[in-house]
PDB file of N, CA, C and O in Angstrom:
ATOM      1  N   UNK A   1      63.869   9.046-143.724  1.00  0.00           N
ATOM      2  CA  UNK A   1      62.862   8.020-143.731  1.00  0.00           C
ATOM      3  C   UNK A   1      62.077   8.160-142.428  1.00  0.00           C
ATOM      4  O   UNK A   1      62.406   7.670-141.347  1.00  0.00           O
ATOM      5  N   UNK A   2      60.814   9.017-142.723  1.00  0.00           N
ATOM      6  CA  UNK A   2      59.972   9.343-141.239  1.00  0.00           C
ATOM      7  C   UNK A   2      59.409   8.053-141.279  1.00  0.00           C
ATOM      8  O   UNK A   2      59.940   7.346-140.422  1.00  0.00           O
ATOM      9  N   UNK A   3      58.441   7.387-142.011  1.00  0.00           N
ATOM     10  CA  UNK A   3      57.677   6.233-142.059  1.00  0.00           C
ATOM     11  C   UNK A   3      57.838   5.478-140.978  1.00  0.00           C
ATOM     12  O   UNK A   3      58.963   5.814-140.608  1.00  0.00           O
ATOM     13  N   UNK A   4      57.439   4.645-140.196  1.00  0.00           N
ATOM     14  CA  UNK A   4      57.785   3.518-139.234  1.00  0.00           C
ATOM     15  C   UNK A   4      57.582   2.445-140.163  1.00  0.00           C
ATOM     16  O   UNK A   4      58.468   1.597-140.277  1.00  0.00           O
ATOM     17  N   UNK A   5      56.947   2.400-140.574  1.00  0.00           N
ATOM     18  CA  UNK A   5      56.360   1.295-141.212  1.00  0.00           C
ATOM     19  C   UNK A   5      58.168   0.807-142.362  1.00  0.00           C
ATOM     20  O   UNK A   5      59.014  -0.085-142.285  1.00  0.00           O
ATOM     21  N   UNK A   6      57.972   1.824-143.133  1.00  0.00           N
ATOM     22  CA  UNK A   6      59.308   1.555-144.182  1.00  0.00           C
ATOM     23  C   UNK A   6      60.610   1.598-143.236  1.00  0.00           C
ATOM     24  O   UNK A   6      61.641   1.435-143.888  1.00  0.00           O
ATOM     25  N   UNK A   7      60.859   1.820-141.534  1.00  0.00           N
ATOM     26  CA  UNK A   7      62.072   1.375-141.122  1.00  0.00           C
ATOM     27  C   UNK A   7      61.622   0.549-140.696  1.00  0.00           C
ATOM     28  O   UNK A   7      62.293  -0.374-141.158  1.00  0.00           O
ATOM     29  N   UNK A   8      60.941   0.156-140.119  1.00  0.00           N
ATOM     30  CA  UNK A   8      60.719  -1.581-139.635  1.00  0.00           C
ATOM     31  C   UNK A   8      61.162  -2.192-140.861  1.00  0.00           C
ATOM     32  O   UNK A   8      62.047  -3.040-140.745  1.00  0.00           O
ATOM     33  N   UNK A   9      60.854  -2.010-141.673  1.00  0.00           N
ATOM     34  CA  UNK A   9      61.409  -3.003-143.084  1.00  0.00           C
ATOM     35  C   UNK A   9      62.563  -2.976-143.402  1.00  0.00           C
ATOM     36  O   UNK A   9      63.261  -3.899-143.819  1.00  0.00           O
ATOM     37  N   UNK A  10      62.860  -1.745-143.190  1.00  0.00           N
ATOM     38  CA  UNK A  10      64.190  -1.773-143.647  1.00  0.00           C
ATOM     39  C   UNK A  10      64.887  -2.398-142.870  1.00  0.00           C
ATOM     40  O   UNK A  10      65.798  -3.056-143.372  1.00  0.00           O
ATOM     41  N   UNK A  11      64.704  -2.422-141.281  1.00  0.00           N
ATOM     42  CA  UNK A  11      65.460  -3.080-139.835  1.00  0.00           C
ATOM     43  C   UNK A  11      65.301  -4.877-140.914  1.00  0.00           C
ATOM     44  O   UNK A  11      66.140  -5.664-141.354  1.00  0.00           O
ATOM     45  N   UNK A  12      64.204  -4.838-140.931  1.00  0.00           N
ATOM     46  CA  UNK A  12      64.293  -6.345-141.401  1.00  0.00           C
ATOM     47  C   UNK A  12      64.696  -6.922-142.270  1.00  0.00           C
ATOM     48  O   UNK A  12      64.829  -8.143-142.187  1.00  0.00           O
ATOM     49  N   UNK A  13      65.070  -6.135-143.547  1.00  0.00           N
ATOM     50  CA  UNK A  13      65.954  -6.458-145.012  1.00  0.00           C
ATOM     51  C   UNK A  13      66.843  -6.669-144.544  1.00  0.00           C
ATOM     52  O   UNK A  13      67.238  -7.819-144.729  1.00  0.00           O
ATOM     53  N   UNK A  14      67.755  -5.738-143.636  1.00  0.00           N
ATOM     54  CA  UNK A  14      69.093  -5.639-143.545  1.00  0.00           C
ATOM     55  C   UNK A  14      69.111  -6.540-141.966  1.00  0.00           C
ATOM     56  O   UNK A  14      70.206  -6.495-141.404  1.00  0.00           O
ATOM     57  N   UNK A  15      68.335  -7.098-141.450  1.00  0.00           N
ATOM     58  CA  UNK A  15      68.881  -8.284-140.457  1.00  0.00           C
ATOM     59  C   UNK A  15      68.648  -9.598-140.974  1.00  0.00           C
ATOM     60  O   UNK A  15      68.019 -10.344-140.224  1.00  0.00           O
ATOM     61  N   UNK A  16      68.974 -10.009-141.973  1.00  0.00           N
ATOM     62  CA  UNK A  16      68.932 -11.559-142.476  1.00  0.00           C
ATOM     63  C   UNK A  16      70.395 -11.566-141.931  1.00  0.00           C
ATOM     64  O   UNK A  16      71.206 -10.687-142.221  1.00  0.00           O
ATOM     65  N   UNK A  17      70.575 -12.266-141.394  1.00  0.00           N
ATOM     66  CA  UNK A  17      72.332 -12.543-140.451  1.00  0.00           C
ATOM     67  C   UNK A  17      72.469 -13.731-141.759  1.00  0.00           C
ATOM     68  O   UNK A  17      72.922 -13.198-142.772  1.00  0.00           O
ATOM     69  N   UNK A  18      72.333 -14.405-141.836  1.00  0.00           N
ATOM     70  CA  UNK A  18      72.939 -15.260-142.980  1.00  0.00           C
ATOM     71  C   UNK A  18      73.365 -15.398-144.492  1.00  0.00           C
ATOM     72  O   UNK A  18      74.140 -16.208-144.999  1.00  0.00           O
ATOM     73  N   UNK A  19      72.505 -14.189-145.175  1.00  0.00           N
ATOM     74  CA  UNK A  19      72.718 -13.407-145.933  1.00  0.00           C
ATOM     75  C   UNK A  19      74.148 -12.845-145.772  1.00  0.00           C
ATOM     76  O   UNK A  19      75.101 -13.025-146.531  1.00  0.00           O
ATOM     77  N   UNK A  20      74.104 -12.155-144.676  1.00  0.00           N
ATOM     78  CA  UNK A  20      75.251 -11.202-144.106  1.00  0.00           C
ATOM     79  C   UNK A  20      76.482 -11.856-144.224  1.00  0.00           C
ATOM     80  O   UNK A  20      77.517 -11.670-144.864  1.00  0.00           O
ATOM     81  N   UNK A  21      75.967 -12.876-143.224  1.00  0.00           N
ATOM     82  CA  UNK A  21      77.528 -13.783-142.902  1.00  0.00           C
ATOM     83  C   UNK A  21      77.907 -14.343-144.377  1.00  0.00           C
ATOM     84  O   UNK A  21      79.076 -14.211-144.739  1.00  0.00           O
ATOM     85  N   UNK A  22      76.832 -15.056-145.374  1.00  0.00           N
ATOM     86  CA  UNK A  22      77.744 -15.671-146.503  1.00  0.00           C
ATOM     87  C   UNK A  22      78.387 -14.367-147.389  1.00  0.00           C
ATOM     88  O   UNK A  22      79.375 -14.417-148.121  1.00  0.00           O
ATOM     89  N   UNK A  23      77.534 -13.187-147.104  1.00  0.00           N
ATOM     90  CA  UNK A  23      78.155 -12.018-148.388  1.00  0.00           C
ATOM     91  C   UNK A  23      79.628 -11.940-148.048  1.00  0.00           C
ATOM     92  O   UNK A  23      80.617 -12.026-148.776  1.00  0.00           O
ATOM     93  N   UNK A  24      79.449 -11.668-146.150  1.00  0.00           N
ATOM     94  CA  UNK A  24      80.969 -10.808-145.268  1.00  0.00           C
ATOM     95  C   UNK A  24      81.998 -12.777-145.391  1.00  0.00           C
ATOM     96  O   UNK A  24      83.084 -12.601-144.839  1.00  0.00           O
ATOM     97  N   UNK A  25      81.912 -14.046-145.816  1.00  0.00           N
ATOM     98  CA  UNK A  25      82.614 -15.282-145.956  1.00  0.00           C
ATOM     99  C   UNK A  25      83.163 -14.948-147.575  1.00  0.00           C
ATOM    100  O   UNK A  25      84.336 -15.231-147.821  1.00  0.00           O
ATOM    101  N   UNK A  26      82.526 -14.500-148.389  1.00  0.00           N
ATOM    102  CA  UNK A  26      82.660 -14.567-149.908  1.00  0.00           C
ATOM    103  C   UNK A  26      83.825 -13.549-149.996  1.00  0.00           C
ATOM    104  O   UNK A  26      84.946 -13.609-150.500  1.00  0.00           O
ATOM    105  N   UNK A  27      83.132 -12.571-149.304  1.00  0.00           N
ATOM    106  CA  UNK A  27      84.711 -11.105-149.356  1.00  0.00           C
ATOM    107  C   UNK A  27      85.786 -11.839-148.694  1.00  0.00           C
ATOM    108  O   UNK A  27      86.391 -12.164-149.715  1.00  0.00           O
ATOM    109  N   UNK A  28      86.245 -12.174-148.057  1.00  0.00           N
ATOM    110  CA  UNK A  28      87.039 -12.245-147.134  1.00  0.00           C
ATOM    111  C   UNK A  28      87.569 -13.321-148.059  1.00  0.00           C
ATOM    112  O   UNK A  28      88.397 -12.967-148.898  1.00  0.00           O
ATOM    113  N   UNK A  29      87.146 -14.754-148.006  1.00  0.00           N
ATOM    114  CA  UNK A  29      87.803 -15.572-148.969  1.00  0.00           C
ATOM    115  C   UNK A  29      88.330 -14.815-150.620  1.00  0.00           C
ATOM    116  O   UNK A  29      89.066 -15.429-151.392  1.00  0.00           O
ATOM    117  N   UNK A  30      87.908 -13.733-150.847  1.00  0.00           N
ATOM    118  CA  UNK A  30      88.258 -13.388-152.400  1.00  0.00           C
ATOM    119  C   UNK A  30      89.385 -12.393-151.772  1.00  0.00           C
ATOM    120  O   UNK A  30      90.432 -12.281-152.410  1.00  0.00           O
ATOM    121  N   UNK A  31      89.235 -11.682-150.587  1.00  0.00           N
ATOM    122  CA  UNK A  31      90.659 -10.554-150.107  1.00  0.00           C
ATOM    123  C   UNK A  31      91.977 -11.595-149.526  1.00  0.00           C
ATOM    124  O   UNK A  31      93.135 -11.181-149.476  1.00  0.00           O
ATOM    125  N   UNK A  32      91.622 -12.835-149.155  1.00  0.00           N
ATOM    126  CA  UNK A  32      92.465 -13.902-148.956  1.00  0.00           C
ATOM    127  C   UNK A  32      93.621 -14.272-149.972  1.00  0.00           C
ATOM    128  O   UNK A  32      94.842 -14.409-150.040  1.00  0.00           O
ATOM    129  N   UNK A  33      92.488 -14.342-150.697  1.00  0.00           N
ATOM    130  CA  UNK A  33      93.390 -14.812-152.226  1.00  0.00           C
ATOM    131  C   UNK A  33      93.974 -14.458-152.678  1.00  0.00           C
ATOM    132  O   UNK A  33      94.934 -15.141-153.034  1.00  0.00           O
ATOM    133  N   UNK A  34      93.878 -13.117-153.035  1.00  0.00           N
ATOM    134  CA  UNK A  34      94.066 -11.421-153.712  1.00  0.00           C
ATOM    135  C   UNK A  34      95.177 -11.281-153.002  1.00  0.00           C
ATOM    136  O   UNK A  34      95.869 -10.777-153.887  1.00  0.00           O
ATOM    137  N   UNK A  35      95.905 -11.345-152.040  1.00  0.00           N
ATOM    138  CA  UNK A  35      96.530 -11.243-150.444  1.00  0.00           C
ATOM    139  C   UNK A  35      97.476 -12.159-150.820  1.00  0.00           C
ATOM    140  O   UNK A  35      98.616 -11.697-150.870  1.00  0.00           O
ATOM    141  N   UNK A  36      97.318 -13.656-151.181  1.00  0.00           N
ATOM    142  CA  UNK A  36      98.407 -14.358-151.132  1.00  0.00           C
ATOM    143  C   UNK A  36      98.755 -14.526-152.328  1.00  0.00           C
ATOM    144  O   UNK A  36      99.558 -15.448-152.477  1.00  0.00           O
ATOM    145  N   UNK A  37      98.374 -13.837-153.486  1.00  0.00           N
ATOM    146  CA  UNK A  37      98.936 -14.472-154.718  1.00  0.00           C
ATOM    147  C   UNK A  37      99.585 -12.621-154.906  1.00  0.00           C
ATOM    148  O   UNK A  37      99.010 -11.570-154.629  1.00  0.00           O
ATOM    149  N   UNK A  38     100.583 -12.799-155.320  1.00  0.00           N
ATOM    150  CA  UNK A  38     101.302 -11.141-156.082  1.00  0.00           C
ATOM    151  C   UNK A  38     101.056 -11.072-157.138  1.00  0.00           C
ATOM    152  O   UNK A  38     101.989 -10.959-157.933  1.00  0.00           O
ATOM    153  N   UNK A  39      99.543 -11.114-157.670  1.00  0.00           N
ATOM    154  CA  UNK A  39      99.498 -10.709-159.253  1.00  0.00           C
ATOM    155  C   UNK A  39      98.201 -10.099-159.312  1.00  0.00           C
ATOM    156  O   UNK A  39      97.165 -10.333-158.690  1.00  0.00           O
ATOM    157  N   UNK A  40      98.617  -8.909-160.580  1.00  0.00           N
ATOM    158  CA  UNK A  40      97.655  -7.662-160.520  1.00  0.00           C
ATOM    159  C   UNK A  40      96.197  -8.445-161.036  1.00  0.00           C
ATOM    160  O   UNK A  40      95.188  -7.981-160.505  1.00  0.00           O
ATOM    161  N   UNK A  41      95.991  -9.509-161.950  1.00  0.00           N
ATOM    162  CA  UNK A  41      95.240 -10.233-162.563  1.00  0.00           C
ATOM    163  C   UNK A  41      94.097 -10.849-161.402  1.00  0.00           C
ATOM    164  O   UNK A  41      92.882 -10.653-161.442  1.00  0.00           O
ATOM    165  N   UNK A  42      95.040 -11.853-160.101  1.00  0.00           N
ATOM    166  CA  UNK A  42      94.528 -11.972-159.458  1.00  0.00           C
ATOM    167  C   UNK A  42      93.882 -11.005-158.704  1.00  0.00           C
ATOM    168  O   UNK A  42      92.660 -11.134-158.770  1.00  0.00           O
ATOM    169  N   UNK A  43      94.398  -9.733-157.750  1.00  0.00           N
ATOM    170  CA  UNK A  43      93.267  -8.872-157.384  1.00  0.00           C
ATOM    171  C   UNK A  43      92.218  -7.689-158.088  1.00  0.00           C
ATOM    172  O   UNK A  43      91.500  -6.778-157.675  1.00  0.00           O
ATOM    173  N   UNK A  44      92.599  -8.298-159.425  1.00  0.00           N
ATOM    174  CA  UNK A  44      91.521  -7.716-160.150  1.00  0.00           C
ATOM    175  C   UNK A  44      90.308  -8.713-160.188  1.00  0.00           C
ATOM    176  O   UNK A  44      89.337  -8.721-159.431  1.00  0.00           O
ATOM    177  N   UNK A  45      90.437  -9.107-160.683  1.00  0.00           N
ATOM    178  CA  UNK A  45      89.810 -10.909-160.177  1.00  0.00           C
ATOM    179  C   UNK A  45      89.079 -10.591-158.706  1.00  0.00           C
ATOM    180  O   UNK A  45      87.849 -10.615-158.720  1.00  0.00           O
ATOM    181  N   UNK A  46      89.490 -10.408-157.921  1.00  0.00           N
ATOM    182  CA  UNK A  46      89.128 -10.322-156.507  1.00  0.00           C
ATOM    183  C   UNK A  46      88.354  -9.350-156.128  1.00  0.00           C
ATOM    184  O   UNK A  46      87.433  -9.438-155.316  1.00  0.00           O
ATOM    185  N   UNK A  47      88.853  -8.012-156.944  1.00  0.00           N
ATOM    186  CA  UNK A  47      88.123  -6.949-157.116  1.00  0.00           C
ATOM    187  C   UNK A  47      86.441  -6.892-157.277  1.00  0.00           C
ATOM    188  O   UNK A  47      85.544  -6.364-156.618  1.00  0.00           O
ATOM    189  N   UNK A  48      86.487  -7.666-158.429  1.00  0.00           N
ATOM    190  CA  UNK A  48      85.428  -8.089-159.089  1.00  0.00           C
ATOM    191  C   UNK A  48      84.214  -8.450-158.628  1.00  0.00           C
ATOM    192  O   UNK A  48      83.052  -8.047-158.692  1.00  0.00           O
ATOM    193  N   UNK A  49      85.273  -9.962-157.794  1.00  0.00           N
ATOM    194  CA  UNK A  49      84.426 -10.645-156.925  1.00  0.00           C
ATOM    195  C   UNK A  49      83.714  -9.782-155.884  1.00  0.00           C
ATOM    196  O   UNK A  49      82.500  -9.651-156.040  1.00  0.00           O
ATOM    197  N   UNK A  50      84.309  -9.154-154.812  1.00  0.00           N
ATOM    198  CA  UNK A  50      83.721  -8.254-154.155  1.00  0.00           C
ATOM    199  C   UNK A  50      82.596  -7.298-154.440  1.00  0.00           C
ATOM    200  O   UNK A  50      81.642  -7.194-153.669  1.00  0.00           O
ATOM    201  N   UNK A  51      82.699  -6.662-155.451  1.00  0.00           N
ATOM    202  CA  UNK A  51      82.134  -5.665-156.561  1.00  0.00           C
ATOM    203  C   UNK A  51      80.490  -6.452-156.204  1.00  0.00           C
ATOM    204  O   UNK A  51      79.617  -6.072-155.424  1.00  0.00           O
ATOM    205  N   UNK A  52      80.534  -8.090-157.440  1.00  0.00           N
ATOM    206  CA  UNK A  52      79.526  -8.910-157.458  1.00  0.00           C
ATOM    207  C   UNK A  52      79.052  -9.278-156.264  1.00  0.00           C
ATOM    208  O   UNK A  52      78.009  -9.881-156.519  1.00  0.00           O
ATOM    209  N   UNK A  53      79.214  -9.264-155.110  1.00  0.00           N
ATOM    210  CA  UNK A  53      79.149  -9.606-153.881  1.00  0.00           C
ATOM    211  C   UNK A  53      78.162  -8.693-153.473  1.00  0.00           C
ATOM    212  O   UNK A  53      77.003  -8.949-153.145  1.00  0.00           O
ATOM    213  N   UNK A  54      78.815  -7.436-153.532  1.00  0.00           N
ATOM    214  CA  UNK A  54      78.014  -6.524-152.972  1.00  0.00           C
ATOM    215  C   UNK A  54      76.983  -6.266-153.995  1.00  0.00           C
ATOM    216  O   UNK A  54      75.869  -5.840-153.691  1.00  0.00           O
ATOM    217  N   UNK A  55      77.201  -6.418-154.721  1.00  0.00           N
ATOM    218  CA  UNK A  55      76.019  -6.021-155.447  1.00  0.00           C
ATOM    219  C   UNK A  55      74.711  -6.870-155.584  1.00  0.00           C
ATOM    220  O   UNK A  55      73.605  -6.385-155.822  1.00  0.00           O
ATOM    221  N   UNK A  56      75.005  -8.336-155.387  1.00  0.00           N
ATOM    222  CA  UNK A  56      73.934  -9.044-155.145  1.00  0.00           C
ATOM    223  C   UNK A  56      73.350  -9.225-153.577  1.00  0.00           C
ATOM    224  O   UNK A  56      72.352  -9.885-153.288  1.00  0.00           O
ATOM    225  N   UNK A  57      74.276  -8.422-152.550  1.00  0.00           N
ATOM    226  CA  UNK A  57      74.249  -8.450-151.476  1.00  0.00           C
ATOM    227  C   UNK A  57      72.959  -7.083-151.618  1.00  0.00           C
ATOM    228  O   UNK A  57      71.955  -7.234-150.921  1.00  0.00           O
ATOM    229  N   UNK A  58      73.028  -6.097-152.314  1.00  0.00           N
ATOM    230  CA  UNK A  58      72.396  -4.504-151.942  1.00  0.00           C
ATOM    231  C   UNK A  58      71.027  -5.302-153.042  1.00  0.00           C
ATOM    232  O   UNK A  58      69.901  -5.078-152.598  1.00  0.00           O
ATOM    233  N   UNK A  59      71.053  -5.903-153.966  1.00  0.00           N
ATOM    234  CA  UNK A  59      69.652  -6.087-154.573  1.00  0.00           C
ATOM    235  C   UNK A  59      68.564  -7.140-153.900  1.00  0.00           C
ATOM    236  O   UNK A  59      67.337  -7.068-153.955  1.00  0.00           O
ATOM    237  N   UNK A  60      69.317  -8.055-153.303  1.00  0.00           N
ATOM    238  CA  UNK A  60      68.438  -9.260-152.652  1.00  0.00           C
ATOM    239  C   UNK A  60      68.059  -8.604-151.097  1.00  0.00           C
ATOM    240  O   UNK A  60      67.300  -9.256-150.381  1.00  0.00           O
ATOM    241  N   UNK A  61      68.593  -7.344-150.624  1.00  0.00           N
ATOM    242  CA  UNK A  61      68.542  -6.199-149.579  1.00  0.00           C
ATOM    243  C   UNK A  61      67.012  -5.473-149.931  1.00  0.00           C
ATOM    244  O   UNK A  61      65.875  -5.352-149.474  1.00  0.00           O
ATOM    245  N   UNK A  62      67.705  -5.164-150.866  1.00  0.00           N
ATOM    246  CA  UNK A  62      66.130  -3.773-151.648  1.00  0.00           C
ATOM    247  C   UNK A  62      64.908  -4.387-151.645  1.00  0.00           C
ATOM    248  O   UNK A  62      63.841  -3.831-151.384  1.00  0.00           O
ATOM    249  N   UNK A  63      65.109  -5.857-152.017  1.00  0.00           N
ATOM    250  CA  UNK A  63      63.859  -6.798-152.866  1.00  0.00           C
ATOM    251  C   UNK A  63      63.213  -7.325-151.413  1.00  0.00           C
ATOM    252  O   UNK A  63      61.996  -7.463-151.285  1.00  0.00           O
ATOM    253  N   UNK A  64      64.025  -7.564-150.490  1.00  0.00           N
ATOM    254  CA  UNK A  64      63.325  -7.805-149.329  1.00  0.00           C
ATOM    255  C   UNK A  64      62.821  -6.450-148.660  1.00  0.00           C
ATOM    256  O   UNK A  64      61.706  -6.551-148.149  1.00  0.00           O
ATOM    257  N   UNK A  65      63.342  -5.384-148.580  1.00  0.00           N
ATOM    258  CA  UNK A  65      62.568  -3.903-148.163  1.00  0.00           C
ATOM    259  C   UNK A  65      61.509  -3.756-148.842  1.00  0.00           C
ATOM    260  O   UNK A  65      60.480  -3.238-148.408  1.00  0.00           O
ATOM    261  N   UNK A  66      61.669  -4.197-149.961  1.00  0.00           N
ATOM    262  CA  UNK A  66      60.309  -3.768-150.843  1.00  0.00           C
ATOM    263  C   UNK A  66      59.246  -4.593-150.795  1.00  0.00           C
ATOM    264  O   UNK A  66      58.065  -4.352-151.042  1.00  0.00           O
ATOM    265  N   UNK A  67      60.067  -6.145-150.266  1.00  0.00           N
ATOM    266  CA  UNK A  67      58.806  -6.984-149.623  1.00  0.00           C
ATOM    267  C   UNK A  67      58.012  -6.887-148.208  1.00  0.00           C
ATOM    268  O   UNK A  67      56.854  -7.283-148.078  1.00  0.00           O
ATOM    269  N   UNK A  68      58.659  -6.404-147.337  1.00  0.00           N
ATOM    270  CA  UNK A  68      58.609  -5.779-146.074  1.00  0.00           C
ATOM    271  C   UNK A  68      57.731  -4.618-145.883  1.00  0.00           C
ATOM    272  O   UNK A  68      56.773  -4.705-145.116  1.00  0.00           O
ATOM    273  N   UNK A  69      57.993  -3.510-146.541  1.00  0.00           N
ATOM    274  CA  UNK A  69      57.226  -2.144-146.880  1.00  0.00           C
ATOM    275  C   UNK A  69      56.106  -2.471-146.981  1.00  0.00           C
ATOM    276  O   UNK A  69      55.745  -3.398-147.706  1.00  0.00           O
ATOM    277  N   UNK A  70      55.304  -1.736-146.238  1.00  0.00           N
ATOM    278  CA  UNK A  70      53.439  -1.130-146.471  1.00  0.00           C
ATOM    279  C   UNK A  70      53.301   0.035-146.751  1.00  0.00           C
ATOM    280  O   UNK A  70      52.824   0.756-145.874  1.00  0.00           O
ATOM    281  N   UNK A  71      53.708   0.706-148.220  1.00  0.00           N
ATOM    282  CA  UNK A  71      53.601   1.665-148.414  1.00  0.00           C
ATOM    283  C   UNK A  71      51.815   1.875-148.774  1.00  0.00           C
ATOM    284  O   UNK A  71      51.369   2.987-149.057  1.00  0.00           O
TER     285      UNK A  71
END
């Protein structure tokens, strides 16, 4: 990524700190759980959760780069 323009954006998608902090609160409470209960159900369950986490964590990421970007 030579662009300046598309890493400035990108610097700025990926510094919403609050974004961050509720994605990195959501994991942690679902590896908590997963952690104290001994059942395969539950860290599949947990699995999941994480999975969904990140994944709404990397699209609401992109959608702000792509709002950011002056291509």
């Amino acid at each position: 990524m030579s662009d300046p323009a598309a890493r400035r954006a990108l610097l700025a998608a990926l510094g919403d700190r609050r974004r961050n902090l509720a994605a990195l609160l959501l994991v942690a409470v679902a590896l908590a759980i997963a952690l104290s209960v001994e059942s395969p159900l539950v860290r599949y369950g947990a699995a999941l959760a994480v999975f969904t986490v990140w994944m709404g964590w990397f699209v609401l990421a992109a959608i702000d780069w792509l709002r950011y970007a002056d291509f």
